[in-house]
C-alpha positions, 0 to 999 in steps of 0.5 A: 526488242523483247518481242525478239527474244520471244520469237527466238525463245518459241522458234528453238524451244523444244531444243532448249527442252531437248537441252535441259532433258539432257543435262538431267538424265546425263546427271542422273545416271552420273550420280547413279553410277557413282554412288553405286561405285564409290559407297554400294549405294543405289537410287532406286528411281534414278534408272526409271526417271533417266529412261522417261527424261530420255525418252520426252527428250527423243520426242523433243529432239524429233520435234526440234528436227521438223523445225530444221527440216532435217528430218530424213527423206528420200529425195533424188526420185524429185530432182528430176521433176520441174521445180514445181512438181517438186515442190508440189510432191513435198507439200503432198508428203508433208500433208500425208505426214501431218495425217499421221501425226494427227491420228497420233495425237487423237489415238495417244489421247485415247490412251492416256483418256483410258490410262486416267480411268485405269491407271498404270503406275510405274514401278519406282517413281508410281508416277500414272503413266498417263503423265508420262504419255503426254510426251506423244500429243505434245510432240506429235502436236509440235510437230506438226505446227513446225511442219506446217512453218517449215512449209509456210517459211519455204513456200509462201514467205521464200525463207532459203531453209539451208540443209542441215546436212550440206551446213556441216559439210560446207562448214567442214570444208571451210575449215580445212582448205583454210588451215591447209599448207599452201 
């Protein structure tokens, strides 16, 4: 049982990461523009702290759509292909993005490797910057585990993935063919 709820926790974590990172710079900026507003008061972080929360919460959500597989692609050069030529030209594209991610991982560790022997504060927070640039091995690392389940979830376990895309579409035309007039 709880087992279960564990499963479902890591399968959507990064969309309850994307949930919180929202909510608080959502927050921010409201109490920002408010107090700016209302007493001519400004949060001298506020703007900086919104910006790095908006931009982990990027990473995140592009973490989480690997998990959907809704990243966008160009497919209609497959259709044409036998099915398992298809298959097999998806699993080379995945395979390429999976290079990139890893060279994204091991360039932005050398990075943040060269931002902690030299470090770069940032200007409200003086937070080092190489705490802020995490978001990119962490996400890019995600990622890839995602891609890779993705695939095993497709390919190996014959999970159907449906598209994101096609979902909202279905749902969309569910809702008005049964409110229409007959």
């Amino acid at each position: 049982m709880v087992l279960k709820y564990v499963v479902k926790f890591l399968d959507n974590f990064e969309s309850y990461i994307c949930q919180v990172l929202l909510g608080f710079f959502v927050t921010i900026l409201f109490l920002q523009i408010a107090l700016r507003v209302c007493f001519n008061y400004v949060i001298p972080w506020s703007e900086e702290i919104s910006r790095f929360a908006f931009v982990w919460f990027v990473f995140f959500g592009a973490a989480f759509a690997a998990r959907l597989a809704a990243h966008n692609r160009v497919m209609i050069q497959f259709k044409i292909l036998p099915k398992i030529v298809q298959d097999i030209s998806i699993i080379f594209t995945d395979l390429i993005w999976i290079g990139f991610n890893l060279i994204m991982i091991k360039k932005s560790v050398e990075v943040i490797r060269d931002l902690t022997e030299f470090p770069y504060m940032s200007p409200a927070l003086e937070w080092s910057m190489a705490y802020v640039y995490w978001i990119f091995p962490i996400s890019f690392g995600l990622m890839t585990i995602r891609i890779i389940q993705v695939d095993v979830m497709k390919y190996i376990l014959k999970v159907d993935i449906k598209d994101v895309d096609k979902v909202d579409l279905e749902e969309a035309k569910e809702l008005v063919t049964d409110k229409a007039p007959e």
